[in-house]
The first five atom37 places (N, CA, C, CB, O) and aatype in JSON, in Angstrom:
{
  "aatype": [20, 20, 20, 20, 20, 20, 20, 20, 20, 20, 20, 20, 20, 20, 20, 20, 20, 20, 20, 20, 20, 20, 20, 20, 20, 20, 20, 20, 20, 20, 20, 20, 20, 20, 20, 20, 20, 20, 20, 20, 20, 20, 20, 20, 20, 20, 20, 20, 20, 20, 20, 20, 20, 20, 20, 20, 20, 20, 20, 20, 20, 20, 20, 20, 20, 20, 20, 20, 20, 20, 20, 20, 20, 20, 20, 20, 20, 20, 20, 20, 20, 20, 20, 20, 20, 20, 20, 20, 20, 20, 20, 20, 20, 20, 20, 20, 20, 20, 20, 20, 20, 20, 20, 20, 20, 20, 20, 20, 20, 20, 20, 20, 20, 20, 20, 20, 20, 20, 20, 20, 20, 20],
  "atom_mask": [
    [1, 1, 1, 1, 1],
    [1, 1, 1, 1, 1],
    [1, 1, 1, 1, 1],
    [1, 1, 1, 1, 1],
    [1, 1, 1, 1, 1],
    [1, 1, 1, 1, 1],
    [1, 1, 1, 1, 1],
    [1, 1, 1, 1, 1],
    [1, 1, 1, 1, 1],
    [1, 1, 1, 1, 1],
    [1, 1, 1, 1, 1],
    [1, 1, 1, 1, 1],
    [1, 1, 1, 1, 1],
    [1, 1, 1, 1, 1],
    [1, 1, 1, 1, 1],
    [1, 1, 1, 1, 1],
    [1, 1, 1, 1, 1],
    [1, 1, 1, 1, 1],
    [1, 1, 1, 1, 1],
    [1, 1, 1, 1, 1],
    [1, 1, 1, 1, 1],
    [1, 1, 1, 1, 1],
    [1, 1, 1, 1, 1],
    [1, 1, 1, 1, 1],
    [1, 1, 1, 1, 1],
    [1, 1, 1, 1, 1],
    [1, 1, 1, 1, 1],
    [1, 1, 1, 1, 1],
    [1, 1, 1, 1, 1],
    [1, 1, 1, 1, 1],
    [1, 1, 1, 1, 1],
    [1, 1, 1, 1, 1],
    [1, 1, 1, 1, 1],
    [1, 1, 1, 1, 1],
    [1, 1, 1, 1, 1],
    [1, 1, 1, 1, 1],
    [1, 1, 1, 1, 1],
    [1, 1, 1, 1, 1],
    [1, 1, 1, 1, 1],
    [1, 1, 1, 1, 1],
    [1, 1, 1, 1, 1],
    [1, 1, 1, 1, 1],
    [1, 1, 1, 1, 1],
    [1, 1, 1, 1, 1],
    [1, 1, 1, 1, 1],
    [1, 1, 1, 1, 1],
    [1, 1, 1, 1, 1],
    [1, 1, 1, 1, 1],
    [1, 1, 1, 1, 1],
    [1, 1, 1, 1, 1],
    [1, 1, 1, 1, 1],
    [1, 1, 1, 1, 1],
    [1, 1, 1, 1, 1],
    [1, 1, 1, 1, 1],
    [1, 1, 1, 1, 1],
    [1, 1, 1, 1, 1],
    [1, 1, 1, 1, 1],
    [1, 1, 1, 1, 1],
    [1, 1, 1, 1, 1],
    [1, 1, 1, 1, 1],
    [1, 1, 1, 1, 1],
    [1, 1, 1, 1, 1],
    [1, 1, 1, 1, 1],
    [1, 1, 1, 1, 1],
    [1, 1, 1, 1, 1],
    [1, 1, 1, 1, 1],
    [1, 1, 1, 1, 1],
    [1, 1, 1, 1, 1],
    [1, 1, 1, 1, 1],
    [1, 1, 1, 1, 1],
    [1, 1, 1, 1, 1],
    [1, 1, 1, 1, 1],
    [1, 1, 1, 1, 1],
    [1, 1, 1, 1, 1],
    [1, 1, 1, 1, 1],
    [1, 1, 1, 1, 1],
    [1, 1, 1, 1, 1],
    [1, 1, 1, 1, 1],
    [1, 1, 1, 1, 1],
    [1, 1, 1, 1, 1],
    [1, 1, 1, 1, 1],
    [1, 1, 1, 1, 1],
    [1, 1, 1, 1, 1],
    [1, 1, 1, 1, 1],
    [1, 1, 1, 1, 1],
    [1, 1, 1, 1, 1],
    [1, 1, 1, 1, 1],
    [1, 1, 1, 1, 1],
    [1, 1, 1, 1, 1],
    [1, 1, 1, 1, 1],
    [1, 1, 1, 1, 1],
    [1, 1, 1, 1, 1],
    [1, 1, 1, 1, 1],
    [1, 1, 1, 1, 1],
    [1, 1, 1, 1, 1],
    [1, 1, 1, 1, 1],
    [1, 1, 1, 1, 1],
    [1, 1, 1, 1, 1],
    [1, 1, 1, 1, 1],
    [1, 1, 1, 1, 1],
    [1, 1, 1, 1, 1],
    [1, 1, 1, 1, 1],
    [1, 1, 1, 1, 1],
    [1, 1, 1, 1, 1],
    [1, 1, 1, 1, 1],
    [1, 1, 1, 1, 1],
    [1, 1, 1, 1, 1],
    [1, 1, 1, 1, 1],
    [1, 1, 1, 1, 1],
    [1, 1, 1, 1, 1],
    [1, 1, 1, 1, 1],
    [1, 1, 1, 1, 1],
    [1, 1, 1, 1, 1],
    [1, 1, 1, 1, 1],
    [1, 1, 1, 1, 1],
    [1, 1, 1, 1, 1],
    [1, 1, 1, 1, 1],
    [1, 1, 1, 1, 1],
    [1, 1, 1, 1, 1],
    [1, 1, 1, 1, 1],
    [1, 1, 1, 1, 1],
    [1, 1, 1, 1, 1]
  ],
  "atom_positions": [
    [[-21.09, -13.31, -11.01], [-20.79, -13.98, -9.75], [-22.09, -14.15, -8.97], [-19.73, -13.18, -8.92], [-22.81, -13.18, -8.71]],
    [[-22.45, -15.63, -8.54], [-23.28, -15.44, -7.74], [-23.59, -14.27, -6.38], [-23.2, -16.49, -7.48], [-22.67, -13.87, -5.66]],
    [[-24.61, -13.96, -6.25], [-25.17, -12.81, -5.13], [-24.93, -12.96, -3.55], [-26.76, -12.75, -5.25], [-24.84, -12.09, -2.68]],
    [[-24.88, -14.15, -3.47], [-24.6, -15.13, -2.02], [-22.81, -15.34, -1.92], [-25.53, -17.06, -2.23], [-22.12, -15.77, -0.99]],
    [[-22.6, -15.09, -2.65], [-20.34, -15.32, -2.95], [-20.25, -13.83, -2.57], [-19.31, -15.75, -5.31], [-19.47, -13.51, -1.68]],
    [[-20.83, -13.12, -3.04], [-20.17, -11.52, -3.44], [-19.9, -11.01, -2.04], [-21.37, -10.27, -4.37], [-18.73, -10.67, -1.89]],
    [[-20.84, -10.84, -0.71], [-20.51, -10.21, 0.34], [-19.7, -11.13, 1.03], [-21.59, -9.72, 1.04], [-18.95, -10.58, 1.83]],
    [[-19.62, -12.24, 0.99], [-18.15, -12.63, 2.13], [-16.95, -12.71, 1.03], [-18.27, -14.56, 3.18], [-15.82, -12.94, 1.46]],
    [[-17.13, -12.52, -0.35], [-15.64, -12.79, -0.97], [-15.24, -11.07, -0.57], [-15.56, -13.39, -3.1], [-14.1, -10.62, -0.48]],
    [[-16.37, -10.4, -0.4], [-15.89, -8.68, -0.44], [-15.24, -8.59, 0.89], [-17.3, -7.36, -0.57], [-14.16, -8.06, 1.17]],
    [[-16.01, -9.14, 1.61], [-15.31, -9.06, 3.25], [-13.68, -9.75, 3.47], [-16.47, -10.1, 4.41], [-12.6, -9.51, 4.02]],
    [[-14.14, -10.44, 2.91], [-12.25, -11.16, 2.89], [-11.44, -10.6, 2.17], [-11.92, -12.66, 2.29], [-10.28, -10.67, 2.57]],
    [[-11.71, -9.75, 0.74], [-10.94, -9.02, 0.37], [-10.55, -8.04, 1.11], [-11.23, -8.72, -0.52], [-9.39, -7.97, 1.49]],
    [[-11.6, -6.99, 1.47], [-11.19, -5.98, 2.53], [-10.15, -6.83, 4.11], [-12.99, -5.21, 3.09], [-9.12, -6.24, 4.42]],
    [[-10.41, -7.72, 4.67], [-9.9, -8.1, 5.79], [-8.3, -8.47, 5.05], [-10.88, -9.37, 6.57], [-7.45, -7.89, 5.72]],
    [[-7.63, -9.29, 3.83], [-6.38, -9.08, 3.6], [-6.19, -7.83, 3.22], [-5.89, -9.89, 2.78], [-4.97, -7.81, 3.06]],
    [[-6.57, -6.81, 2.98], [-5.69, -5.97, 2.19], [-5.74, -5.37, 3.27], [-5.97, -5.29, 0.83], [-4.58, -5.01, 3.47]],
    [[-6.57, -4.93, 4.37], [-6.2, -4.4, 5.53], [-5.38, -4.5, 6.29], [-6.74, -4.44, 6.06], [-4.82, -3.52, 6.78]],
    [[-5.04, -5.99, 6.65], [-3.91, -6.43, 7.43], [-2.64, -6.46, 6.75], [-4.15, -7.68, 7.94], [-1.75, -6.82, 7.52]],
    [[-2.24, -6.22, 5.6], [-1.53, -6.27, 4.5], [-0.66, -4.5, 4.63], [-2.74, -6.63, 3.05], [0.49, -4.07, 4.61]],
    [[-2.01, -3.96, 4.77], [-1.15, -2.08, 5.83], [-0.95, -1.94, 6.56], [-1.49, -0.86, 6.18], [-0.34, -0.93, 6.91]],
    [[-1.45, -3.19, 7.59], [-1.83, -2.75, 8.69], [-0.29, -3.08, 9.14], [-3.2, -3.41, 9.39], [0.49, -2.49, 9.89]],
    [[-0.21, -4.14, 8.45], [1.55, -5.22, 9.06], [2.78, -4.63, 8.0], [1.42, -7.67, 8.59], [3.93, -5.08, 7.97]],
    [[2.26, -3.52, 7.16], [3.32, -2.9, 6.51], [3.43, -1.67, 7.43], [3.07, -2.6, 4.92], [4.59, -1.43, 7.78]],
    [[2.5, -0.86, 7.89], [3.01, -0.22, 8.97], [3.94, -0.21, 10.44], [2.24, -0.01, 9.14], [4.64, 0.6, 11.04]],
    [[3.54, -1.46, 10.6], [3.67, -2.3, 11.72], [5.28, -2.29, 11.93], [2.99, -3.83, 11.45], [6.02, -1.92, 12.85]],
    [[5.45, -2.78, 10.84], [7.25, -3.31, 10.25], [7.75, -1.69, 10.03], [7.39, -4.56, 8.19], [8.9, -1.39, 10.36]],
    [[7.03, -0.88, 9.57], [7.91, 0.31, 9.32], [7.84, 0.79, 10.48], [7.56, 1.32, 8.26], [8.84, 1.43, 10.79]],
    [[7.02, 0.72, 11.29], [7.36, 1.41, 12.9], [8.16, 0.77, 13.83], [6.15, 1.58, 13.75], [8.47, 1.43, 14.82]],
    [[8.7, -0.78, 13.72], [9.26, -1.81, 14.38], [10.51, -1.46, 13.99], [8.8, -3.18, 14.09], [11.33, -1.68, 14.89]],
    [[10.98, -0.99, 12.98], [12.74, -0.82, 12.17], [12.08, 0.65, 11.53], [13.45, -2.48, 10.47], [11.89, 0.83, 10.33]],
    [[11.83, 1.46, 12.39], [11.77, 3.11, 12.07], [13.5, 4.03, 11.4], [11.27, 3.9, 13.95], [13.51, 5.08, 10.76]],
    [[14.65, 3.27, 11.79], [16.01, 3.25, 11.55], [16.16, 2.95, 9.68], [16.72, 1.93, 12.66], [16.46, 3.74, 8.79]],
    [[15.78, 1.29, 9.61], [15.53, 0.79, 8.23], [15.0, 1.26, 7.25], [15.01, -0.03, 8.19], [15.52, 1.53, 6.16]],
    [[13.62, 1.4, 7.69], [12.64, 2.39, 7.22], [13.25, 3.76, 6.29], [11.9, 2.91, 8.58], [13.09, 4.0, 5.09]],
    [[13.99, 4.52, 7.32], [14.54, 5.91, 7.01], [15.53, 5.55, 6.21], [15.03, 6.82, 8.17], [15.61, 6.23, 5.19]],
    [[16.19, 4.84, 6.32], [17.44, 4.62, 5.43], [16.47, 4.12, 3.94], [18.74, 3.18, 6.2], [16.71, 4.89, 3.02]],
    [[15.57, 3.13, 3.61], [15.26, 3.35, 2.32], [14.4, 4.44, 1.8], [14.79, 2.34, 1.96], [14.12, 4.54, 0.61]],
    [[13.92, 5.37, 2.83], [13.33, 6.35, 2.34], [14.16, 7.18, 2.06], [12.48, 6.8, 2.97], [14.06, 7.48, 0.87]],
    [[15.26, 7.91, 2.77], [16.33, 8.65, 1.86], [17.14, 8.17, 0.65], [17.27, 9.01, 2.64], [17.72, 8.96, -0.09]],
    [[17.14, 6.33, 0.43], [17.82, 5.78, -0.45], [16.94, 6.33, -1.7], [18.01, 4.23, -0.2], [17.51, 6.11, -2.77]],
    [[15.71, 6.97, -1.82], [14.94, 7.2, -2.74], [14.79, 9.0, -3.18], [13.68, 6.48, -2.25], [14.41, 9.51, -4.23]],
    [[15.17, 9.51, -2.13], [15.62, 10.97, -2.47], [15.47, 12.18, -1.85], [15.18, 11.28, -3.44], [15.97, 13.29, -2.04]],
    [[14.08, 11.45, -0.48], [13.51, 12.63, 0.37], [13.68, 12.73, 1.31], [12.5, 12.86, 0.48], [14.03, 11.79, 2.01]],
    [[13.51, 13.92, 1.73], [14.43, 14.45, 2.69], [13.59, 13.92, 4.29], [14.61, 16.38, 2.39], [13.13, 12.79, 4.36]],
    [[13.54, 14.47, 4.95], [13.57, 14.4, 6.69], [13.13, 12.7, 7.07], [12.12, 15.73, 7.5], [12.65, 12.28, 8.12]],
    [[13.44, 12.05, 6.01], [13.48, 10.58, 5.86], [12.99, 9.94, 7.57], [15.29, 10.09, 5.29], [12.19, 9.01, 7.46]],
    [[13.2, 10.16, 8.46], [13.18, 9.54, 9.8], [11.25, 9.81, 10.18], [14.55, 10.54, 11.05], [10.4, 8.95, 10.42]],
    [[11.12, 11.22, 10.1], [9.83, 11.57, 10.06], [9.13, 10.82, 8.87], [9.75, 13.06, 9.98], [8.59, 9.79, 9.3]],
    [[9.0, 10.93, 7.89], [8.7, 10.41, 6.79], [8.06, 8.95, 6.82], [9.84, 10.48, 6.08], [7.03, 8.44, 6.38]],
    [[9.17, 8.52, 7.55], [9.18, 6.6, 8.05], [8.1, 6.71, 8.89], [10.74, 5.77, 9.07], [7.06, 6.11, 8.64]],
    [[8.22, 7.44, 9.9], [7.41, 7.26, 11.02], [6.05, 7.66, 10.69], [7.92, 7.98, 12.18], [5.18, 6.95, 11.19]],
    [[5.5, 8.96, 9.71], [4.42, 9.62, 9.57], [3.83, 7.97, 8.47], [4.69, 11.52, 8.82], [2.71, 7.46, 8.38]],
    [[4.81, 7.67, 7.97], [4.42, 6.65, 6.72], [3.79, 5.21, 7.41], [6.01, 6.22, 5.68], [2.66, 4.85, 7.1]],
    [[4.71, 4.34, 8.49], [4.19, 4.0, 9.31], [2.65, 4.03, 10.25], [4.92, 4.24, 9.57], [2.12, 2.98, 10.63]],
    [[2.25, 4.96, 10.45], [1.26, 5.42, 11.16], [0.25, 5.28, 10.38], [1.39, 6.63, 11.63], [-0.69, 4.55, 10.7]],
    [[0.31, 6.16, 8.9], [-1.16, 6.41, 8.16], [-1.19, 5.07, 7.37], [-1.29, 7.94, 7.0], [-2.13, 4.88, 6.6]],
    [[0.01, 3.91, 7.56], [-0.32, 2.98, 6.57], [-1.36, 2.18, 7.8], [1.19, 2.05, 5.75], [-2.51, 1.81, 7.53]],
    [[-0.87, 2.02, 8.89], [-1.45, 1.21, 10.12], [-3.24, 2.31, 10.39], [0.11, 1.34, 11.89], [-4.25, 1.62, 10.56]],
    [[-3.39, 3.47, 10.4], [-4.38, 3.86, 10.52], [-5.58, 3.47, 9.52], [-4.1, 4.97, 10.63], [-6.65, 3.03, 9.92]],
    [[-5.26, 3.71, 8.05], [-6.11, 3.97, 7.09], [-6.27, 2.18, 6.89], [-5.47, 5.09, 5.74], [-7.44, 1.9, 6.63]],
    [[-5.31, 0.92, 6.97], [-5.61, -0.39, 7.14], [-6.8, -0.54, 8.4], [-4.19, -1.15, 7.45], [-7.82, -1.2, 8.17]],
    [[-6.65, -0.07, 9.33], [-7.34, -0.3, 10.13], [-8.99, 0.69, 10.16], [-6.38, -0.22, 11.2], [-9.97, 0.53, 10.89]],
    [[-8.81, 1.38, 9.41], [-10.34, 2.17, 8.79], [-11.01, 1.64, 7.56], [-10.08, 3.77, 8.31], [-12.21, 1.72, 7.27]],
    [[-9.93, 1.01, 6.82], [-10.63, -0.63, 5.61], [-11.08, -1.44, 6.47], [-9.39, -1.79, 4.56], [-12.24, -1.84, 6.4]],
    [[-10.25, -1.82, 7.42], [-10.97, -3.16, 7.75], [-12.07, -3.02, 8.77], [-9.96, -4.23, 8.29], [-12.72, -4.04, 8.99]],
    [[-12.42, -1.78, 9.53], [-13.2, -1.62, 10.38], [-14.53, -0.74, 9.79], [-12.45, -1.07, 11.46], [-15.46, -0.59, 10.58]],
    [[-14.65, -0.12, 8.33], [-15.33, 0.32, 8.05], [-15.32, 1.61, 7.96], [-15.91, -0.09, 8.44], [-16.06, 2.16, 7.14]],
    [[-14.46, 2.35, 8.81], [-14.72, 3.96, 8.74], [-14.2, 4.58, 7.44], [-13.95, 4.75, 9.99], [-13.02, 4.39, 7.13]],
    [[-14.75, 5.08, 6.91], [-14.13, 5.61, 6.01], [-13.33, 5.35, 4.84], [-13.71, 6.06, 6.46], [-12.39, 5.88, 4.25]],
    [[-14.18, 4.15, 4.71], [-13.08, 2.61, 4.22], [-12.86, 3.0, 2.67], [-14.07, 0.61, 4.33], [-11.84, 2.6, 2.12]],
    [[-13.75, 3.72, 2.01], [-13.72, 4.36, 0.76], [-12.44, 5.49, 0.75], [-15.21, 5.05, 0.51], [-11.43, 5.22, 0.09]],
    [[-12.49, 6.33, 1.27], [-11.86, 7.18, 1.39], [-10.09, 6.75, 1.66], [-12.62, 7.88, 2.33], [-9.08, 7.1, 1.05]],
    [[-10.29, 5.88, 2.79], [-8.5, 5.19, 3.2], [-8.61, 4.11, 1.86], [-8.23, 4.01, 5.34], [-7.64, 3.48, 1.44]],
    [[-9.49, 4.05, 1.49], [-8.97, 2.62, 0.01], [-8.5, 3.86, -1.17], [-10.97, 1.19, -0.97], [-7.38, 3.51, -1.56]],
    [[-8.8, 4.86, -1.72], [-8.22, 5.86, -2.38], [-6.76, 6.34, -1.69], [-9.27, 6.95, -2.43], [-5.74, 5.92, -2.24]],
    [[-6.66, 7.01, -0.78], [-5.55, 7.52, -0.2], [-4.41, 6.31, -0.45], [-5.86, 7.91, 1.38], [-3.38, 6.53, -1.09]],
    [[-4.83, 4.52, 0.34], [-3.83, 4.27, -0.14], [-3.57, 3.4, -1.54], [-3.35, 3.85, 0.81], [-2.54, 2.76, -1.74]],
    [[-4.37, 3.47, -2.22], [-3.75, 3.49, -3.45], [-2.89, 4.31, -4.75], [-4.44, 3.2, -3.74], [-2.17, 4.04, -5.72]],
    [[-3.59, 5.7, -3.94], [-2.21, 6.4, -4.95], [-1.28, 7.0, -4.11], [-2.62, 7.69, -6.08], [-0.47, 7.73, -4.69]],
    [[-1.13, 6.84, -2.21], [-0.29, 6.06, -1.98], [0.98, 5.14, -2.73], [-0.97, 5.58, -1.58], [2.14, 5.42, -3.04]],
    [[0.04, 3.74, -2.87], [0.95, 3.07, -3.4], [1.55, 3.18, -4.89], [0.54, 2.03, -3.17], [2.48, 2.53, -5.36]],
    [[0.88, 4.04, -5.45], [1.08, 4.42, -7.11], [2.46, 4.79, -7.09], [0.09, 5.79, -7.81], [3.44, 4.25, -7.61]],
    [[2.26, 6.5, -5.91], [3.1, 7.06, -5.44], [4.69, 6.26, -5.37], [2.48, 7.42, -4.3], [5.62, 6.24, -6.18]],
    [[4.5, 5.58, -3.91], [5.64, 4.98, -3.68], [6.74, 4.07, -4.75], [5.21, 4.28, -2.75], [7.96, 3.97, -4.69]],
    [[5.7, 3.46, -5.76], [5.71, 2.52, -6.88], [6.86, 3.16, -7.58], [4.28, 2.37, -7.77], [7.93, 2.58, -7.8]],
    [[6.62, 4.33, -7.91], [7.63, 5.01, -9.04], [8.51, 5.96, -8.21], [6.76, 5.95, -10.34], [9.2, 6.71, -8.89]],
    [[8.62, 6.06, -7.01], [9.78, 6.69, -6.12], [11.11, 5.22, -5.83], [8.85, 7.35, -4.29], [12.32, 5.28, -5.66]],
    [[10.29, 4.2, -5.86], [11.01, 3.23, -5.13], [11.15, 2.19, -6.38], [10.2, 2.66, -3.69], [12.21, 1.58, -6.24]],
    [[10.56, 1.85, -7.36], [11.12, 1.4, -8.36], [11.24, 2.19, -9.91], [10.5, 0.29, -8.38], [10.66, 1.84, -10.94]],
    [[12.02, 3.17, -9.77], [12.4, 3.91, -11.03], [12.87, 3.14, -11.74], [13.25, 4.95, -11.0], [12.43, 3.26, -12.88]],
    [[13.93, 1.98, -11.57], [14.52, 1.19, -12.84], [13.55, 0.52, -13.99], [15.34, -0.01, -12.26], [13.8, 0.12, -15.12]],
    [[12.19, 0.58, -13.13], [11.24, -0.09, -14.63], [10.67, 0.99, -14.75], [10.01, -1.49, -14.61], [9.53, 0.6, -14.97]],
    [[10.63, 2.03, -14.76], [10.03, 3.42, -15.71], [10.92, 3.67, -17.1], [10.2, 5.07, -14.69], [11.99, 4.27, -17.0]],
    [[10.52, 3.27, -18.2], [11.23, 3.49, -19.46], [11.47, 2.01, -20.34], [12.7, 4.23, -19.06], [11.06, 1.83, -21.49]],
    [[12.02, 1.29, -19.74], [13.01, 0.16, -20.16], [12.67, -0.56, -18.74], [14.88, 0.65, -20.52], [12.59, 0.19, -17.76]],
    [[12.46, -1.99, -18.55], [12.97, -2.8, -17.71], [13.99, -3.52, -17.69], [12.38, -3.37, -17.52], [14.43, -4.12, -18.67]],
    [[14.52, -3.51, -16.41], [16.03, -4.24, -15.86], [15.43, -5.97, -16.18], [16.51, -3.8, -13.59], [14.77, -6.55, -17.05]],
    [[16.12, -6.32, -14.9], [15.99, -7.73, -15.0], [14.14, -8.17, -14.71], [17.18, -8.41, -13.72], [13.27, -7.5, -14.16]],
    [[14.08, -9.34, -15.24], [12.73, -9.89, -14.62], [12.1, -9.67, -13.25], [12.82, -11.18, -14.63], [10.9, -9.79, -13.01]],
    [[12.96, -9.37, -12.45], [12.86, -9.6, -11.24], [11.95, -7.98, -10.39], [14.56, -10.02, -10.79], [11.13, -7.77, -9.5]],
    [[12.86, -7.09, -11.49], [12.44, -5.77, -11.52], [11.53, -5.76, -12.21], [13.21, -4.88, -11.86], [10.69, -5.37, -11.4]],
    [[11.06, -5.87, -13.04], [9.43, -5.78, -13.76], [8.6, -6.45, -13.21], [9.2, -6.24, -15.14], [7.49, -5.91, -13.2]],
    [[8.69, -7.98, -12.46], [7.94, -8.19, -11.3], [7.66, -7.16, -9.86], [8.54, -9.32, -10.94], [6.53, -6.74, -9.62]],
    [[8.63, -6.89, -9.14], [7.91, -5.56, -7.98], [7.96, -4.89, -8.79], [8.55, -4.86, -6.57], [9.15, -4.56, -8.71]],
    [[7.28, -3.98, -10.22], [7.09, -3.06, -10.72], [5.32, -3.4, -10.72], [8.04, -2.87, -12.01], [4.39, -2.72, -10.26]],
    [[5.31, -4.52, -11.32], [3.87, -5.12, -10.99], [3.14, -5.8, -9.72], [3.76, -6.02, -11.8], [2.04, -6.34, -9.66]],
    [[3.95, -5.61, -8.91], [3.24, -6.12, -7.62], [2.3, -5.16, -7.3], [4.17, -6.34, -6.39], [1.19, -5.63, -7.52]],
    [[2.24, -3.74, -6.77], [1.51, -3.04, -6.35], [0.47, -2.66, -7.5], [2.22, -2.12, -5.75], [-0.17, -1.62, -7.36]],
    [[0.32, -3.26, -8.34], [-0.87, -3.19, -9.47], [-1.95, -4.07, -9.16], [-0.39, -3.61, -10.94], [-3.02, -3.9, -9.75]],
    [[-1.84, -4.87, -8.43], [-3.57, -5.86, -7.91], [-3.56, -5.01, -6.37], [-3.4, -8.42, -7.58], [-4.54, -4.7, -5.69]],
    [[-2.46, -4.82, -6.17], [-3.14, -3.69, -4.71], [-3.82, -2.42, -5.06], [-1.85, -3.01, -3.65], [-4.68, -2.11, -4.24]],
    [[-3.65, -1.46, -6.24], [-3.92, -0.6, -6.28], [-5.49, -0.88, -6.86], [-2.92, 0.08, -6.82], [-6.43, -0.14, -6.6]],
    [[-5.56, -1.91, -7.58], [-6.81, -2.76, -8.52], [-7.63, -2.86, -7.23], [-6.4, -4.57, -9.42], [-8.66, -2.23, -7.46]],
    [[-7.68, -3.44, -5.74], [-8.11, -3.79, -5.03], [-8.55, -2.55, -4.17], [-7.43, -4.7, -4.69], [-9.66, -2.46, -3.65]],
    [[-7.72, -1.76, -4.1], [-7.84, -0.24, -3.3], [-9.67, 0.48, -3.81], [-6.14, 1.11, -4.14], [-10.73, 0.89, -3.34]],
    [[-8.78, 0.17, -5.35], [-10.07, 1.04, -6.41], [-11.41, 0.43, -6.53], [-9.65, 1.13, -8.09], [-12.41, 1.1, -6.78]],
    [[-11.42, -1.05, -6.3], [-12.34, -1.67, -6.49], [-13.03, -1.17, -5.33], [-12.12, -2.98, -6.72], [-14.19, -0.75, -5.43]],
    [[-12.46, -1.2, -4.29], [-13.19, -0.73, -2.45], [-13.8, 0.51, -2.83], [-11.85, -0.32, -0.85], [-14.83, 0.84, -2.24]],
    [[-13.18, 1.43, -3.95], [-13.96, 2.8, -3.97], [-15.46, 2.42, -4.46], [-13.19, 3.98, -5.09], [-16.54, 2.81, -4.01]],
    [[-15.18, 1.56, -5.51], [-16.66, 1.76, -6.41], [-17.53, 1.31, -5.88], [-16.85, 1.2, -7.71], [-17.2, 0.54, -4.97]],
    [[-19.43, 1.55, -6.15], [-20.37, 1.57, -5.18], [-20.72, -0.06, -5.47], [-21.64, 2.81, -5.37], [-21.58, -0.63, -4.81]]
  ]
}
């Protein structure tokens, strides 16, 4: 890749994937109710806290990508984060996949987590 592409395609990567937590937090703190209900639909417990603590560090650590602090560090956290959530919230494609539809969000959070990791490396 040219040398002159690389720092603003890097900057725009970091600026979506930031706002991308930043507005997934956003929404989980806006329907903190919703939120809790699919977090217990998945198995864990104090679900309401959960939403809300989940909310917060997704909106914090987006906003430490896109501002720089620590931007290595919040690009790890939330990618296995999202690893995490990946196989709490879609178990039906662990083993066997369901319909198409399910092996698609099985692969969605795989260019986020690709993008997380890429922010780690020097």
């Amino acid at each position: 890749m040219l040398d002159s592409l690389k720092t603003p395609l890097v900057l725009v990567g970091r600026i979506l994937i930031a706002f991308m937590f930043m507005q997934s937090g956003y929404e989980k703190l806006t329907d903190l109710t919703g939120t809790a209900g699919y977090i217990a639909s998945g198995g864990l417990p104090n679900s309401t806290t959960l939403a809300g603590l989940t909310g917060v560090f997704e909106l914090v650590a987006g906003l430490a990508i896109l501002i720089g602090f620590k931007a290595r560090w919040a690009a790890l956290v939330l990618a296995a984060f999202t690893v995490v959530a990946s196989f709490l919230y879609h178990r039906y494609c662990i083993g066997t996949l369901g319909t198409q539809a399910e092996a698609v969000d099985m692969a969605d959070p795989e260019p986020i987590v690709g993008c997380c990791r890429a922010r780690i490396r020097p």
